[in-house]
C-alpha positions as CSV (number, residue, x, y, z in Angstrom):
1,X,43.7,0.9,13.9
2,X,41.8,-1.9,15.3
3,X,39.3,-1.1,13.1
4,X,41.5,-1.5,9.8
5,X,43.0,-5.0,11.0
6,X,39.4,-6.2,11.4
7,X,38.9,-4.8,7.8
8,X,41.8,-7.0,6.7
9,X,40.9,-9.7,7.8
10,X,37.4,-9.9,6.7
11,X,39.2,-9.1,3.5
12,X,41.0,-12.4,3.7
13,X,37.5,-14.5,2.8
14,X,36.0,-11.3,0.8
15,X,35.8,-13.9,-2.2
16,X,33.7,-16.0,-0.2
17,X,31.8,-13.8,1.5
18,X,30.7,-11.8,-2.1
19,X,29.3,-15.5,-3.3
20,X,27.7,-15.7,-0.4
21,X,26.0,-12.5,-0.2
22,X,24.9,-12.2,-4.7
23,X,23.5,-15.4,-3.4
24,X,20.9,-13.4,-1.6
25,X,21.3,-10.9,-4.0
26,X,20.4,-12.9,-6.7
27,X,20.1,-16.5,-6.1
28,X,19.8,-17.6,-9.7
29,X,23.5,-15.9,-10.2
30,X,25.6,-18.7,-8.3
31,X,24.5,-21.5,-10.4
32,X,22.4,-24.8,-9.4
33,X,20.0,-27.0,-10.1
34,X,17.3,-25.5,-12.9
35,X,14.1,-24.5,-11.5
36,X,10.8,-27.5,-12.6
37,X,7.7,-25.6,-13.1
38,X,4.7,-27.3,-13.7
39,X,2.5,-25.6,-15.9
40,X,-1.7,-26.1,-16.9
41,X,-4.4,-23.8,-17.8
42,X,-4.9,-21.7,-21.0
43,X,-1.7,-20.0,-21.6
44,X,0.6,-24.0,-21.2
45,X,2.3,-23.1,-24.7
46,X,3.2,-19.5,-24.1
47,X,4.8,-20.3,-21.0
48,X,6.9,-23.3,-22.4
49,X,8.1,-20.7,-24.8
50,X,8.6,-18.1,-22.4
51,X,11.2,-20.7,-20.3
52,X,13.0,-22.2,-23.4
53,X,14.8,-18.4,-23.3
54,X,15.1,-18.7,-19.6
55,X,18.1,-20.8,-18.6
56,X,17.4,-21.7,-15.1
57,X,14.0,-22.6,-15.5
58,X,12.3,-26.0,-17.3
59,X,8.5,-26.1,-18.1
60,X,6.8,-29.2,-18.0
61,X,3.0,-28.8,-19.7
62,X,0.0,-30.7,-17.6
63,X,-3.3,-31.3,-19.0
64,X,-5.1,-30.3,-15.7
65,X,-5.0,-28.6,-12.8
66,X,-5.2,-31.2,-10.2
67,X,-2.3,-33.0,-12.1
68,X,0.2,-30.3,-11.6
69,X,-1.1,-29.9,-7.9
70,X,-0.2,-34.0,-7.9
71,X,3.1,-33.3,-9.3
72,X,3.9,-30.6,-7.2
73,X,2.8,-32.2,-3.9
74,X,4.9,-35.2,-4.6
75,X,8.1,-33.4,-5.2
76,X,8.3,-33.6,-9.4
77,X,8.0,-30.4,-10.0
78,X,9.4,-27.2,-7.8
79,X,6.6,-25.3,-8.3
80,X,3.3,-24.4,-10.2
81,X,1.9,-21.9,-12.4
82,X,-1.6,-22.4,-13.5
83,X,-3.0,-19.7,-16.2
84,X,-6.4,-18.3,-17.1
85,X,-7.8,-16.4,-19.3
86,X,-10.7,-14.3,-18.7
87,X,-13.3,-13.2,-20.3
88,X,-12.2,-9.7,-20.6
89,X,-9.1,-10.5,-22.1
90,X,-7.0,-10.4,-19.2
91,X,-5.3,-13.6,-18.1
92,X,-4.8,-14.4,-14.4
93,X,-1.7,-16.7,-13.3
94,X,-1.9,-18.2,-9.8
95,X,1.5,-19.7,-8.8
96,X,2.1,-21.9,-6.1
97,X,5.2,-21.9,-4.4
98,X,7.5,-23.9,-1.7
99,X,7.6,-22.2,1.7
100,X,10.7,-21.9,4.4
101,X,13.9,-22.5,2.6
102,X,17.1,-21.2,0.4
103,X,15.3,-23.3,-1.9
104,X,11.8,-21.2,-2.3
105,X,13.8,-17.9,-2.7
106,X,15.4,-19.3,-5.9
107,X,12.5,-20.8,-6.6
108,X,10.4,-17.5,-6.4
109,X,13.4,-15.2,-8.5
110,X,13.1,-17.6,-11.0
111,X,9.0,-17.7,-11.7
112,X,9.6,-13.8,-11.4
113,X,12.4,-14.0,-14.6
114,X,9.9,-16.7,-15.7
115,X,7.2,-14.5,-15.7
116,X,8.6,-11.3,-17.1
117,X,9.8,-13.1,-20.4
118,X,6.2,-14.3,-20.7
119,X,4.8,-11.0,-20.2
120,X,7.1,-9.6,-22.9
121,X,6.2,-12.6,-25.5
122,X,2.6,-11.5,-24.8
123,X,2.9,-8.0,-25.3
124,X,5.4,-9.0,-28.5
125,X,2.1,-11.1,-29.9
126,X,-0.5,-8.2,-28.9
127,X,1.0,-5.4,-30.3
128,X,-0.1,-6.2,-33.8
129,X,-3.4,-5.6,-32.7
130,X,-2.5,-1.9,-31.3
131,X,-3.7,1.6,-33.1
132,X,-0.6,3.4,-31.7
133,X,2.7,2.0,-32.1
134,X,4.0,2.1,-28.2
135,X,7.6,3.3,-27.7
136,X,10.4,0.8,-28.2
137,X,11.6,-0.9,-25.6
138,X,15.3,-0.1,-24.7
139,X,17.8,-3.6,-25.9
140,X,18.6,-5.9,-23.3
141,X,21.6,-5.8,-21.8
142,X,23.7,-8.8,-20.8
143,X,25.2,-8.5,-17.3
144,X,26.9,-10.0,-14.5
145,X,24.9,-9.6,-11.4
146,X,28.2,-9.2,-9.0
147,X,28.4,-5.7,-11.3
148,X,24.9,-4.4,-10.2
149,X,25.8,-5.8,-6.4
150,X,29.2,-4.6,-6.4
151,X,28.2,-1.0,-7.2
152,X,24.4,-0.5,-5.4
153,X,24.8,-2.9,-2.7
154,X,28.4,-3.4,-1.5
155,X,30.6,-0.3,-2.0
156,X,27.9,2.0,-0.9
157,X,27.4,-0.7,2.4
158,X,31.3,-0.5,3.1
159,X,31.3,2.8,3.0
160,X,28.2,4.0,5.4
161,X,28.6,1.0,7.3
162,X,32.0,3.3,9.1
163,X,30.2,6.2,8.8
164,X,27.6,5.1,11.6
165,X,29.4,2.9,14.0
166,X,32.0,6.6,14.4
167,X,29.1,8.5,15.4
168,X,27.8,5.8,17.7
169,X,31.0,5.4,19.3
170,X,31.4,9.0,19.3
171,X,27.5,9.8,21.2
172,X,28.4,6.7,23.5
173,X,32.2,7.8,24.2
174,X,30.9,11.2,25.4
175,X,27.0,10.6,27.4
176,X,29.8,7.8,29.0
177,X,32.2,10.3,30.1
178,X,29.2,12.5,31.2
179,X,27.7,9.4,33.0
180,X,30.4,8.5,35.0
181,X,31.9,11.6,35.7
182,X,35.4,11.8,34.1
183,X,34.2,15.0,31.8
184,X,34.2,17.1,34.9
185,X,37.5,16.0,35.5
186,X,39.1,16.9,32.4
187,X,37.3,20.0,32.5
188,X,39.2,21.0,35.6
189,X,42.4,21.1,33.3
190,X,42.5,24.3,31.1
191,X,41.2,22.1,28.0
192,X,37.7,23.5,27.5
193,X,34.7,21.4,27.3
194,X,34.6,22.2,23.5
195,X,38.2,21.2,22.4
196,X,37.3,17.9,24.3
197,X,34.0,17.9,22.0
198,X,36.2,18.6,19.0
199,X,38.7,15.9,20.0
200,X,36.1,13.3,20.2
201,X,34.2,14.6,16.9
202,X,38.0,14.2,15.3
203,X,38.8,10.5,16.6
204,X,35.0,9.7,15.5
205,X,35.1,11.2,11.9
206,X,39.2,11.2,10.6
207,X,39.5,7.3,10.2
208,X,36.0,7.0,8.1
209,X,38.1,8.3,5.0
210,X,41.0,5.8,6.0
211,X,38.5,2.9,6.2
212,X,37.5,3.8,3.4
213,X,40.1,4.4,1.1
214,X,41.2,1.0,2.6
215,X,38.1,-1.2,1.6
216,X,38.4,0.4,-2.2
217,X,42.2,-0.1,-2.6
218,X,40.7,-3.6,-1.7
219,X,38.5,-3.7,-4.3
220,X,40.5,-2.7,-7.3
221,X,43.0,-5.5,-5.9
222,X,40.4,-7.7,-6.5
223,X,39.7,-6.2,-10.4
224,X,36.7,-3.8,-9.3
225,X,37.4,-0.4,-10.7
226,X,36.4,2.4,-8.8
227,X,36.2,5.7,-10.1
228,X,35.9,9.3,-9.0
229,X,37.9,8.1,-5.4
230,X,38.6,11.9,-4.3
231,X,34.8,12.5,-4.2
232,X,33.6,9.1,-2.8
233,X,35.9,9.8,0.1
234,X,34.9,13.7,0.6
235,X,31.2,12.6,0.7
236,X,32.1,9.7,3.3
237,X,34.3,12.1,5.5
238,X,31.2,14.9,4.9
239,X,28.6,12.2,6.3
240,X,31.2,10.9,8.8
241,X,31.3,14.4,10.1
242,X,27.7,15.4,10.0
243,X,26.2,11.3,11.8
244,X,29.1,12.4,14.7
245,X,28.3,15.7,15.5
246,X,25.0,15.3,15.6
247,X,25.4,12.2,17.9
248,X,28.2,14.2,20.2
249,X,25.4,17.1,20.0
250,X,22.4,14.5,21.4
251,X,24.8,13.4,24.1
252,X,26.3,16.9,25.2
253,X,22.5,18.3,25.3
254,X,20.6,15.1,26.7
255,X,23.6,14.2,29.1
256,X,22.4,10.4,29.7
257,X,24.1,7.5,28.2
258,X,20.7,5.1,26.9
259,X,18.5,7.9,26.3
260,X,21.2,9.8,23.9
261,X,22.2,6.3,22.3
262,X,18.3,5.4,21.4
263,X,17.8,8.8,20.0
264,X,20.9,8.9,18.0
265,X,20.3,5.2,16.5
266,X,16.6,5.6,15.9
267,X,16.8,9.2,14.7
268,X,19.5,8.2,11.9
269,X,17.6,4.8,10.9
270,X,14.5,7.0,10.2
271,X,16.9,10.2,8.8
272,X,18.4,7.6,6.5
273,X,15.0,5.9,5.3
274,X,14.1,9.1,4.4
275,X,16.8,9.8,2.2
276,X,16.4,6.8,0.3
277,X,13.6,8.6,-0.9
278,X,15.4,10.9,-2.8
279,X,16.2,10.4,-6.7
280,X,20.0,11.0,-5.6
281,X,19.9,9.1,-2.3
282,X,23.3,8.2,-0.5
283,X,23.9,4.8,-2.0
284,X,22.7,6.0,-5.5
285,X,25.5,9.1,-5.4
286,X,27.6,6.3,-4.1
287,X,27.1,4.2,-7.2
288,X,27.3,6.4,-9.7
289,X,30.6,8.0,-8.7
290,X,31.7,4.4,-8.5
291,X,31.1,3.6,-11.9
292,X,31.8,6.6,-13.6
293,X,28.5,8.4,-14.1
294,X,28.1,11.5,-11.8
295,X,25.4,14.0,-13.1
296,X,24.3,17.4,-12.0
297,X,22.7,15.7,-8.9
298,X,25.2,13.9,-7.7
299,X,27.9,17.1,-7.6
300,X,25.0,18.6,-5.9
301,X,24.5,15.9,-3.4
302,X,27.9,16.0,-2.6
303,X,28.1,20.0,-2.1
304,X,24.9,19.1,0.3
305,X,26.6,16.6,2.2
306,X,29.5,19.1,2.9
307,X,26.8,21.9,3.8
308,X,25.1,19.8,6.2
309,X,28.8,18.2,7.7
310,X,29.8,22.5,8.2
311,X,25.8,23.1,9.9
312,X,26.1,19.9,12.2
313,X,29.6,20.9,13.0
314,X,28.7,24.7,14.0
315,X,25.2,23.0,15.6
316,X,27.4,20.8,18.1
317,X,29.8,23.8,18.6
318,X,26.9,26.4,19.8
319,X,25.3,23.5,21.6
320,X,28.6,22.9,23.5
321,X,29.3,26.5,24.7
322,X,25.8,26.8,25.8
323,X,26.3,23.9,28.2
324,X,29.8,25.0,29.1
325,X,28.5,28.6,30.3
C-alpha cells in the first residue's frame, strides 16, 4: 500500500517529471535556443543546405579553418564542423564540440540530426552516378519524441522497475529472517518452512500487477493509450514471479543476508543485459503490446515468461523442501 501512495504522489508532478526526463531523452525535443555551427572546409555549401531543413540548428560558412576555431573559442558559434574531401572520394568531417554541460548534450544531438540530413543530401546527389538503383528509402515519418519515450523508455521502466525492488525485498525479507533467527521460530508453529516461502513469494509478486495496473490507469488519464492491458499485466506478474523466487531461492539456499542480496542484484543486472540482446527483449515486448503491435514473438515471449515464472516457482519449492528435511 505504501508502495501505491508513493506511486501517487510521484504521479502528482508526472508532467514535470516526463519534460524533464525527453529532455535527456532527446534534448532538442523541449525547445531552446537553435544550435550555431560554424562551418569551413570543402563541403561549407552542402552543410548550409543540410541545416536550412534542420530547425534547431543555424550554419554560419567561414572561409578558413582557424577562423571558425576563432569563432568558436570566443563563444560565436556553439560548435564546429570542418569538412574534407579526400582524395579517394571520401570526405572526412572533424567536429569540435563544448565539453561538461546540459549545453554540449544538445549541442552533440543536434550535429548528429545535422549530420544525417547531410549524409542523405549526399547520397540524394551521388546516386545519379550509381549502376544499380539502391532500394528506396522508407518516407519520413513526423513524430513526437514523448511517443517513442513514452512507449520504449517509460512504460516498460514503470513496469520492471516493481518487478525488481519485489524480489529484492523478497531475498532480503527472508536471508533477514534466516539471519536473525525468527525463521526458526515460526517454524516451531505447524506452518511449514515452505508455506512461509510461499507467503513471502506471494506478498513479493501479487502487488507488481496492482502497481502496475495503477501506473497505466495513470497514463491513459493523462491521454496515453495503452493497449493489450490483460497481457502487459500477465507478463509483469510472470517476471514478478520468476525475479522473486529466484531471489527467495538464493536466500533459502545461501542462508546469509549480503552474500544472497549481491548475488540476487548482480545475477539479475547481468540476466537482464543479456536479454536485451534478444530481438524480443523485455522492454521491446513491452512496447509493442503498448502500442498495439504484438507479433508471433511477442505471444511467444509472453508464453516464455510464464514458463520460466512456473520453473522458478517449482525451482524455489524443491529447493525449500531440501533445506526443510
Amino acid at each position: 500500500m505504501l508502495a501505491l501512495l508513493i506511486q501517487l504522489f510521484v504521479a502528482a508532478f508526472a508532467s514535470f517529471l516526463v519534460v524533464g526526463l525527453v529532455s535527456m531523452y532527446d534534448p532538442g525535443s523541449v525547445g531552446g535556443n537553435d544550435v550555431d555551427v560554424g562551418v569551413a572546409g570543402d563541403e561549407t555549401e552542402l552543410l548550409r543546405t543540410a541545416a536550412q531543413d534542420d530547425d534547431g540548428v543555424s550554419a554560419e560558412p567561414f572561409d578558413t579553418r582557424e577562423a571558425a576555431m576563432e569563432a568558436f573559442e570566443r563563444g560565436d558559434v556553439d560548435t564546429v564542423v570542418l569538412t574534407e574531401r579526400l582524395d579517394d572520394g571520401r570526405i572526412q568531417a572533424n567536429v569540435t564540440a563544448p565539453d561538461g554541460s546540459f549545453r554540449t548534450t544538445m549541442v552533440v544531438v543536434e550535429l548528429r540530426d545535422l549530420l544525417q540530413e547531410y549524409e542523405t543530401t549526399l547520397r540524394d546527389q551521388r546516386s545519379t552516378h550509381l549502376e544499380r538503383t539502391p532500394v528506396p528509402l522508407p518516407d519520413t515519418v513526423d513524430s513526437t519524441p514523448y511517443f517513442g519515450f513514452t512507449y520504449t523508455v517509460l512504460l516498460p521502466l514503470l513496469l520492471f522497475l516493481p518487478v525488481f525492488i519485489g524480489g529484492s525485498v523478497a531475498v532480503d525479507s527472508l536471508a533477514e529472517e534466516i539471519e536473525r533467527g525468527t525463521l526458526e521460530l515460526l517454524r516451531v508453529s505447524p506452518t511449514s518452512l515452505s508455506a512461509i516461502v510461499d507467503g513471502k513469494l506471494l506478498a513479493a509478486a501479487l502487488p507488481v500487477p496492482a502497481q502496475a495496473a495503477l501506473w497505466i490507469a495513470l497514463l491513459r488519464f493523462n491521454g496515453t493509450e495503452v493497449a493489450n492491458v490483460p497481457e502487459l499485466l500477465a507478463f509483469v506478474t510472470a517476471l514478478a514471479t520468476a525475479v522473486a523466487a529466484v531471489g527467495l531461492g538464493v536466500a533459502v539456499v545461501l542462508r546469509d543476508r549480503r552474500l544472497a542480496q549481491f548475488l540476487y542484484s548482480s545475477g539479475l543486472l547481468v540476466l537482464f543485459g543479456a536479454t536485451l540482446l534478444l530481438p524480443e527483449n523485455p522492454p521491446n515486448v513491452v512496447a509493442r503490446f503498448a502500442v498495439g503491435t504484438p507479433g508471433p514473438g511477442t505471444y511467444a515471449s509472453l508464453a516464455g515468461a510464464v514458463v520460466l515464472a512456473a520453473v522458478a516457482v517449482a525451482g524455489l519449492r524443491a529447493a525449500t523442501r531440501r533445506v526443510d528435511v
